[in-house]
N, C-alpha and C positions, 0 to 999 in steps of 0.2 A: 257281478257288475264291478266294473272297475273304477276306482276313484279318483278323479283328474289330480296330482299332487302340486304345488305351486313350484315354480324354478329353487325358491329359499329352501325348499321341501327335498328337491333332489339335492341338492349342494349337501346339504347336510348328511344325505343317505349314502353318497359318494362318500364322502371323507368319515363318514361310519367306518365304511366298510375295509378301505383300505389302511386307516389305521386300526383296527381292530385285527387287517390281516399281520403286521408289522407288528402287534402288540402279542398278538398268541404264538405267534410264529416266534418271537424272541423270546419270549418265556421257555418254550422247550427248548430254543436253544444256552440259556442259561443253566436251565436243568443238566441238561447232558455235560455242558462244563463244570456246574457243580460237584456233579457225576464221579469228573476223577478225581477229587479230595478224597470221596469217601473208601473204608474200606468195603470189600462186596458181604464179608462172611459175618459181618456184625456193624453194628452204626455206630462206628468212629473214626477219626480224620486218618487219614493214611502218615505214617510217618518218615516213608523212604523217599519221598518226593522232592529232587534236588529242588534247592532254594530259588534258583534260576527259572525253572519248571512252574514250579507253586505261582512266581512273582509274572508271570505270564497268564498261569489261570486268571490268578489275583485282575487282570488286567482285560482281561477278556469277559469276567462277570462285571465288572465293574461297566465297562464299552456298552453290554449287554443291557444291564440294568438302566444304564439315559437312556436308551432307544425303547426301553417297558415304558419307565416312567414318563416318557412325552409323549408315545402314543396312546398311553392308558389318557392322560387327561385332554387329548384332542379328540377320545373316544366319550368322555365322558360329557365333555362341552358337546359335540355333535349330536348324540345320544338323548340330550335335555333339547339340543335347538329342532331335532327330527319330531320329539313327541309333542313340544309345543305349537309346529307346525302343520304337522300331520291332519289329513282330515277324516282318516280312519279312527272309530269309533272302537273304544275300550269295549262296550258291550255288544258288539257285532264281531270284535277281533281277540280272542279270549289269549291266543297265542302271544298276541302284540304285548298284553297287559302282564302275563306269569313269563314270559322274558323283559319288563322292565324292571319287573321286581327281583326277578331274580339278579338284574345286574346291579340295580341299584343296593338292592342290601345287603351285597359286598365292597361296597364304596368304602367305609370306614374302615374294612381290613385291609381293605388296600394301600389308603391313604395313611396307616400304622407301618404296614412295610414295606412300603416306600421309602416311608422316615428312617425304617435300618440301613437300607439300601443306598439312598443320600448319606450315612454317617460315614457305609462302607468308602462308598466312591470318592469323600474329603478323607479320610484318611490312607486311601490308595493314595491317593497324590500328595502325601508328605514325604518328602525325603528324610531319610529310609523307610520306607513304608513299616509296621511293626506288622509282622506276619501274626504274631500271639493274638493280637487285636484285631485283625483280620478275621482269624479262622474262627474267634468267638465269634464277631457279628455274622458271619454267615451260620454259625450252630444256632445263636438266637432268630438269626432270617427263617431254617429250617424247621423249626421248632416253634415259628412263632402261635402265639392262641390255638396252640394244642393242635394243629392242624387244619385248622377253619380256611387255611389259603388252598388249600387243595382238595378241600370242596367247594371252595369257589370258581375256582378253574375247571372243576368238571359240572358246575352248574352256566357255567359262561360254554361250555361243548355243549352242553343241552340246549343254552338257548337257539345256536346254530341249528339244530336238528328242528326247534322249534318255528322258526324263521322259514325253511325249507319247507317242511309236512304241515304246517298252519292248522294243527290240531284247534277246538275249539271254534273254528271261522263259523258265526252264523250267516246262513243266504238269506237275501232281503224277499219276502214275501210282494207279488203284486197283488 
């Protein structure tokens, strides 16, 4: 049985979804630019990278990183006005309930590096950018809490699968 949702109900499911697509989408594409800093045969920054080159990555993560960070919090406003709207039940919808949690308590690691992220992007735009101070804040972005962001990010791919297959959905008995 399907649940009639209110108009405020869809708005919100709408702009879930499409910033959520803008927000994961830009994440790997961050990655893959982060991609050519590193070297491949061990995890340290590459050193032959002409400076012109780098101050382009530099620019491109940076581009990258406003388009995470404002989709992640128009994901997360929309996310909180979806469940307070919604008239699907937590104990009917077990899917609905282990994908809040799971997005939600990644909120705090998120909202920690982001804060690199923001420091990176005000210091890309000093004139002359300081590359040394760069390349730290993206070793502490990749490094941050031991790696807690990248099992965030494959628990934010689960909830999609979750969202899809609706493991959990109980059917209403007559």
């Amino acid at each position: 049985m399907n649940t009639p949702q209110s108009r405020s109900n869809k708005i919100a499911l709408a702009l879930l979804l499409v910033a959520a697509v803008f927000w994961l989408g830009a994440i790997n594409i961050r990655a893959l630019i982060g991609n050519e800093l590193l070297s491949y045969d061990q995890f340290d920054f590459r050193t032959s990278i002409p400076p012109d080159r780098e101050n382009t990555i530099f620019q491109l993560m940076s581009n990258s990183s406003l388009v995470i960070i404002i989709s992640y919090f128009i994901v997360l406003v929309s996310a909180t006005w979806f469940l307070k709207t919604t008239e699907l039940k937590f104990r009917e919808n077990g899917w609905l309930l282990m994908s809040a949690i799971l997005f939600f308590m990644f909120a705090p690691v998120e909202i920690y590096t982001y804060y690199i992220d923001v420091k990176f992007m005000l210091l890309f735009q000093t004139n002359p950018p300081n590359h040394d101070e760069l390349l730290r804040l993206f070793g502490k972005r990749l490094g941050a809490l031991s790696g807690v962001p990248v099992i965030a990010l494959l628990c934010y791919y689960t909830i999609i699968i979750l969202a899809v297959f609706k493991p959990l959905k109980r059917t209403v008995e007559k």
